[in-house]
VMD Tcl script that builds the backbone (N, CA, C; Angstrom):
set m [mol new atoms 240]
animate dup $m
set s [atomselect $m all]
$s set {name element resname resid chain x y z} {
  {N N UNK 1 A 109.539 113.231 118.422}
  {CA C UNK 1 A 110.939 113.044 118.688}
  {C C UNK 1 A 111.730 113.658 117.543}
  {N N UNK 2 A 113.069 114.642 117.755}
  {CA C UNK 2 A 113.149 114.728 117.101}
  {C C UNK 2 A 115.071 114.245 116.636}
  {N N UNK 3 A 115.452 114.139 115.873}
  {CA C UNK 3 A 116.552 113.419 115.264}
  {C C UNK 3 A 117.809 114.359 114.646}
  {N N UNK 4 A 119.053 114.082 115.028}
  {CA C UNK 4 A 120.676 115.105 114.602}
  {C C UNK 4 A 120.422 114.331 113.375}
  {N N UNK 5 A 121.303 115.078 112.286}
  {CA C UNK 5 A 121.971 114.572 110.858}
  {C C UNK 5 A 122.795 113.309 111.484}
  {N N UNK 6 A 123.286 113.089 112.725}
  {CA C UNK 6 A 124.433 111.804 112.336}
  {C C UNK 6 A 123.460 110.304 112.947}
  {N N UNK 7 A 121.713 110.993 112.929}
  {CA C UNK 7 A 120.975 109.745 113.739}
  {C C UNK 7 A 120.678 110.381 114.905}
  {N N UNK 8 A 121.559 110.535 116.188}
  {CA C UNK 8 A 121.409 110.681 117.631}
  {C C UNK 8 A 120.067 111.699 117.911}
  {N N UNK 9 A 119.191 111.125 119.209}
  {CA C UNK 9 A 117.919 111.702 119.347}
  {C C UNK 9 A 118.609 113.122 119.854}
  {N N UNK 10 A 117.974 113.827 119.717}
  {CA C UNK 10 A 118.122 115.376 119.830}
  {C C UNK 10 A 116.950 115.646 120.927}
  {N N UNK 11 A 118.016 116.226 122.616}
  {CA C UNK 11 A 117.347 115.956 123.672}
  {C C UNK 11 A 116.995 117.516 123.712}
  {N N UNK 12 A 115.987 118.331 124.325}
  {CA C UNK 12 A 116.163 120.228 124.232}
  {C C UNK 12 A 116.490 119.925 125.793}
  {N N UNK 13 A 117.181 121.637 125.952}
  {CA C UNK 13 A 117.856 121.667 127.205}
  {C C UNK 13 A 116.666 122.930 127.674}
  {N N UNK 14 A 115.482 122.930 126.925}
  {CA C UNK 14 A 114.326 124.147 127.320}
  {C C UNK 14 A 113.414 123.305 128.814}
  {N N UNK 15 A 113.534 123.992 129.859}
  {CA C UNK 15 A 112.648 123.714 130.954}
  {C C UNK 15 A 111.506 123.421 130.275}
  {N N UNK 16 A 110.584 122.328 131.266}
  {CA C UNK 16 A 109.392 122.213 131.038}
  {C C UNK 16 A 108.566 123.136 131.936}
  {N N UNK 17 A 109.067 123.243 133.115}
  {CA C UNK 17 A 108.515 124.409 133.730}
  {C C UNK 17 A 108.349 125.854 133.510}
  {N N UNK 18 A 109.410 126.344 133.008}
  {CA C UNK 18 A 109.406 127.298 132.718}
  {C C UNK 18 A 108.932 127.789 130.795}
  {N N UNK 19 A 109.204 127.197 130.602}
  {CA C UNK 19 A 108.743 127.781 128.946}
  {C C UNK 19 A 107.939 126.654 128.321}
  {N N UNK 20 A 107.100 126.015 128.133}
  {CA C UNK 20 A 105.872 124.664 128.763}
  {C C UNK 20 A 105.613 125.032 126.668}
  {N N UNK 21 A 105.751 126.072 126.260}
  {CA C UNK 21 A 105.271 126.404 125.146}
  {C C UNK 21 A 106.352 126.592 123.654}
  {N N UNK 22 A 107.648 126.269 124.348}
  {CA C UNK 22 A 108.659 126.410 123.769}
  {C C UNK 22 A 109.345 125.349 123.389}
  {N N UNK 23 A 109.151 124.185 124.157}
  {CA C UNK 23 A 109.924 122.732 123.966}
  {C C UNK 23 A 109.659 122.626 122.193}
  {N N UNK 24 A 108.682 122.269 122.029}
  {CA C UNK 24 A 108.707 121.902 120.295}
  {C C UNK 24 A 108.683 122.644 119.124}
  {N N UNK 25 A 108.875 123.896 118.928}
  {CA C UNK 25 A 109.285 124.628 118.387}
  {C C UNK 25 A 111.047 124.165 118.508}
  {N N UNK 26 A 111.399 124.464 119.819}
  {CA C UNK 26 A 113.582 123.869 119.716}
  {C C UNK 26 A 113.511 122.839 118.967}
  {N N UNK 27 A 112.756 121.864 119.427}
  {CA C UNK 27 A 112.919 120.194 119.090}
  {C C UNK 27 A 113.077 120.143 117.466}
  {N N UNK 28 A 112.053 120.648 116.307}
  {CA C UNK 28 A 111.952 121.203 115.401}
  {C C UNK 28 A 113.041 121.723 115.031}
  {N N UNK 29 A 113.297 123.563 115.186}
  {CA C UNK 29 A 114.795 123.807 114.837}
  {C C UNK 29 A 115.674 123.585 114.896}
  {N N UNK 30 A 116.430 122.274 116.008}
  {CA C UNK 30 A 117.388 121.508 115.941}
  {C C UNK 30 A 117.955 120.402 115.369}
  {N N UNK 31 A 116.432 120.051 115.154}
  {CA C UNK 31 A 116.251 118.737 114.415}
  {C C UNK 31 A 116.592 118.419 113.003}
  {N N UNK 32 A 116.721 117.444 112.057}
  {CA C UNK 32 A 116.935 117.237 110.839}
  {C C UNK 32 A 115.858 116.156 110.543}
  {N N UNK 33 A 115.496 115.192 111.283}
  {CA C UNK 33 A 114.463 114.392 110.898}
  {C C UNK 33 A 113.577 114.432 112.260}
  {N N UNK 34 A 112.163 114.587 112.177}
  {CA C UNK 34 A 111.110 114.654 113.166}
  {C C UNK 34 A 110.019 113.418 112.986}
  {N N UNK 35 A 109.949 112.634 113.840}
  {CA C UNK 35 A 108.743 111.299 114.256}
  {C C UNK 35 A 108.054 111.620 115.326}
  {N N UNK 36 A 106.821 111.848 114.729}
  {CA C UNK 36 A 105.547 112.052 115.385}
  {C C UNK 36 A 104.757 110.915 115.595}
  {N N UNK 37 A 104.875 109.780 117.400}
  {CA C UNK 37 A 104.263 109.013 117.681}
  {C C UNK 37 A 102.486 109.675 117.884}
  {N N UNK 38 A 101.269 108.866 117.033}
  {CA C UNK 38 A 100.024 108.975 117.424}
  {C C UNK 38 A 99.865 107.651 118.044}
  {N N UNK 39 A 98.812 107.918 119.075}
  {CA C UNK 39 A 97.906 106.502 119.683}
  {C C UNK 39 A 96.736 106.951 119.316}
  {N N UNK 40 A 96.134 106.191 118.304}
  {CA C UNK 40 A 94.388 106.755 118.245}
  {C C UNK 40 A 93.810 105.737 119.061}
  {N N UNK 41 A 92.664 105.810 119.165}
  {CA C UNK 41 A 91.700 105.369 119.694}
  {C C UNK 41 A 91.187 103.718 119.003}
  {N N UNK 42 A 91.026 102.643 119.816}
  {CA C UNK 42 A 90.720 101.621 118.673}
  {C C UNK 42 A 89.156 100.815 119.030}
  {N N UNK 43 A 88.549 101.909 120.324}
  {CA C UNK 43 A 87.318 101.555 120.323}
  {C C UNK 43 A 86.347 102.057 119.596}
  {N N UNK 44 A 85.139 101.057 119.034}
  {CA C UNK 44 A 84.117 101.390 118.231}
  {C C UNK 44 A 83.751 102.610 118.490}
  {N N UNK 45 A 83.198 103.208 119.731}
  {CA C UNK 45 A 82.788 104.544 120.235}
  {C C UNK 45 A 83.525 105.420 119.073}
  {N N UNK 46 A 84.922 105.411 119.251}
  {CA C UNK 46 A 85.581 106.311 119.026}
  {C C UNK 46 A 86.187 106.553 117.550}
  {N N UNK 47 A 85.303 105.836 116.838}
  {CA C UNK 47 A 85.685 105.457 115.313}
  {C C UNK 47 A 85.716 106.602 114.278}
  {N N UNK 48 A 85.124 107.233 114.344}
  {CA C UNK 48 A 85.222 109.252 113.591}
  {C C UNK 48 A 86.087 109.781 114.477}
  {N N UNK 49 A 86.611 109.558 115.453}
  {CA C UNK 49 A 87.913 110.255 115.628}
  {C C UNK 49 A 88.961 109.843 115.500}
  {N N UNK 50 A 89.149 108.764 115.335}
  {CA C UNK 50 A 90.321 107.938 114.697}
  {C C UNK 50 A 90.755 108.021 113.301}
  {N N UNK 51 A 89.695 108.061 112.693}
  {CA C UNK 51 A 89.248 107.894 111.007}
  {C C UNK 51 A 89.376 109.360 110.838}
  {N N UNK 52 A 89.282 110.661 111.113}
  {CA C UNK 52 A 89.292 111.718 111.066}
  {C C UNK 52 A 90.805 111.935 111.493}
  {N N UNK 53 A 91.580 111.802 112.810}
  {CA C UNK 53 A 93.024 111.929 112.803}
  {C C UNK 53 A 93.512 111.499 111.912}
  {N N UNK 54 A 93.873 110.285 111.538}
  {CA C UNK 54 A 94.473 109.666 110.248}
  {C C UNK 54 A 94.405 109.940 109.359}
  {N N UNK 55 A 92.982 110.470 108.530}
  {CA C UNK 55 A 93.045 111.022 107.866}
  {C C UNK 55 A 93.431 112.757 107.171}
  {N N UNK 56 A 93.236 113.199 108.377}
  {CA C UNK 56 A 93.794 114.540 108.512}
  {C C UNK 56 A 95.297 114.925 108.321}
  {N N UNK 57 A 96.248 114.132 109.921}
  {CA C UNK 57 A 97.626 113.817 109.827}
  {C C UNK 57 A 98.254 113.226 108.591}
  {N N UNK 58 A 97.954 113.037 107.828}
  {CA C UNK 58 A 98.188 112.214 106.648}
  {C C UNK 58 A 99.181 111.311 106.735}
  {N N UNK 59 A 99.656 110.446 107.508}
  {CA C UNK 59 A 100.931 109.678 108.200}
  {C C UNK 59 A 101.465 108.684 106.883}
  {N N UNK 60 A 102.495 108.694 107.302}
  {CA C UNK 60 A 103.697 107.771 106.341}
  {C C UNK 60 A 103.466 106.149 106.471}
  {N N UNK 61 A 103.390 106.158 108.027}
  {CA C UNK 61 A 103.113 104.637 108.594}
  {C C UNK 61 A 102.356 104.635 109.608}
  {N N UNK 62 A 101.664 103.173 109.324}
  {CA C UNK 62 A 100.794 102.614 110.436}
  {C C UNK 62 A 100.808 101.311 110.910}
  {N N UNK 63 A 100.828 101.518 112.301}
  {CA C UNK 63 A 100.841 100.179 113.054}
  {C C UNK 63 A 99.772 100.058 113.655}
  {N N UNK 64 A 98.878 98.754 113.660}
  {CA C UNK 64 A 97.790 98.424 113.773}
  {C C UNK 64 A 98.512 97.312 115.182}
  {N N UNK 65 A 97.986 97.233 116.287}
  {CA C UNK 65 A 98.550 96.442 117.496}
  {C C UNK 65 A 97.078 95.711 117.752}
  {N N UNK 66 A 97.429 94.111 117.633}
  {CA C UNK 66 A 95.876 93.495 118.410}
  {C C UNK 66 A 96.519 92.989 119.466}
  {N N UNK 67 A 95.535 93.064 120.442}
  {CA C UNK 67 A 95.601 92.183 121.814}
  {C C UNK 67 A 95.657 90.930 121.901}
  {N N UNK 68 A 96.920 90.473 122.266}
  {CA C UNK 68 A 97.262 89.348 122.610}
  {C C UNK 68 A 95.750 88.133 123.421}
  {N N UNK 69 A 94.916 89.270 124.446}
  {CA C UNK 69 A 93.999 88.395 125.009}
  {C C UNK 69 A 92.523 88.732 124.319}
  {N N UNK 70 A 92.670 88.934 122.571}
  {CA C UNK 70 A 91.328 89.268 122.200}
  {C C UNK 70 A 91.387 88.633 121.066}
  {N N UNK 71 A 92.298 88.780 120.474}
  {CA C UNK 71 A 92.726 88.232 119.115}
  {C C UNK 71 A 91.967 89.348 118.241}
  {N N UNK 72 A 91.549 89.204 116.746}
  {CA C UNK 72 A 90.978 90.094 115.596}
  {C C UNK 72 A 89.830 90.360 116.017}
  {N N UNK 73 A 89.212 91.115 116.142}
  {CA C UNK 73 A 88.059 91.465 116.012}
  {C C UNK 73 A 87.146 92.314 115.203}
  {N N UNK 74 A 85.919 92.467 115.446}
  {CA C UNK 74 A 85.483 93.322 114.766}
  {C C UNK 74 A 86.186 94.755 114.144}
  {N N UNK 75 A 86.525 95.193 114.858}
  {CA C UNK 75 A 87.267 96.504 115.078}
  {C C UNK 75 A 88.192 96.722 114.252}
  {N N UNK 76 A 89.135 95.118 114.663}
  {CA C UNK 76 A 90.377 95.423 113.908}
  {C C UNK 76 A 90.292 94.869 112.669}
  {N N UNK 77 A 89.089 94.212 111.994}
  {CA C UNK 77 A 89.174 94.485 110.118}
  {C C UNK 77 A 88.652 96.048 110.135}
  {N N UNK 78 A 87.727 96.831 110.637}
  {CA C UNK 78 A 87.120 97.740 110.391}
  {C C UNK 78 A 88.688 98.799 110.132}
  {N N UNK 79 A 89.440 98.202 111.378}
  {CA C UNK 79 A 90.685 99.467 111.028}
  {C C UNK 79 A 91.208 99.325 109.632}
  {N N UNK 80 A 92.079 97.910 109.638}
  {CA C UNK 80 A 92.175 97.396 108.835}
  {C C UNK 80 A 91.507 97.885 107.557}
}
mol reanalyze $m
mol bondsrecalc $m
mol representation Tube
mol addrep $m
């Protein structure tokens, strides 16, 4: 997403149909502040690719979300 100097989200007026390769490049040059939502992965399977995005992206912040119908688990100290 990307963000005007006075706050307001900065919408592009670039087709998705037609230029599919162009949207974020505008979003970018219009922009003044840019937030990049990730969803990684929070199953065990998928634990080197999670641990590898994050670490790669080098992110500012992280939100760790547990399931209301699981509570902590293994997983989530491992994220943790």
């Amino acid at each position: 997403m990307g963000f005007k100097a006075d706050g307001e989200q900065y919408f592009t007026t670039v087709s998705h149909t037609l230029k599919k390769n162009k949207i974020w490049p505008d979003i970018v040059a219009n922009s003044e502040k840019i937030v990049h939502l990730l969803d990684m992965c929070g199953h065990e399977k998928y634990l080197k690719t999670t641990t590898h995005g994050l670490t790669s992206l080098y992110p500012d912040y992280v939100m760790l979300i547990v399931g209301a119908n699981m509570g902590v688990s293994k997983m989530t100290r491992e994220h943790l």
